[in-house]
Phi, psi and omega in degrees: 000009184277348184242118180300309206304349179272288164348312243236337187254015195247296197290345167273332177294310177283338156336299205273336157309294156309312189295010159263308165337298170313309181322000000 
């Protein structure tokens, strides 16, 4: 939890999974 920056790439990645899913 010491790198935002691993968060900030994690939640756009799980976004973009279910909405391919969807597709």
């Amino acid at each position: 939890m010491a790198t935002p920056l691993s968060t900030t790439t994690s939640l756009p990645q799980l976004e973009v999974a279910p909405a391919f899913l969807a597709r």
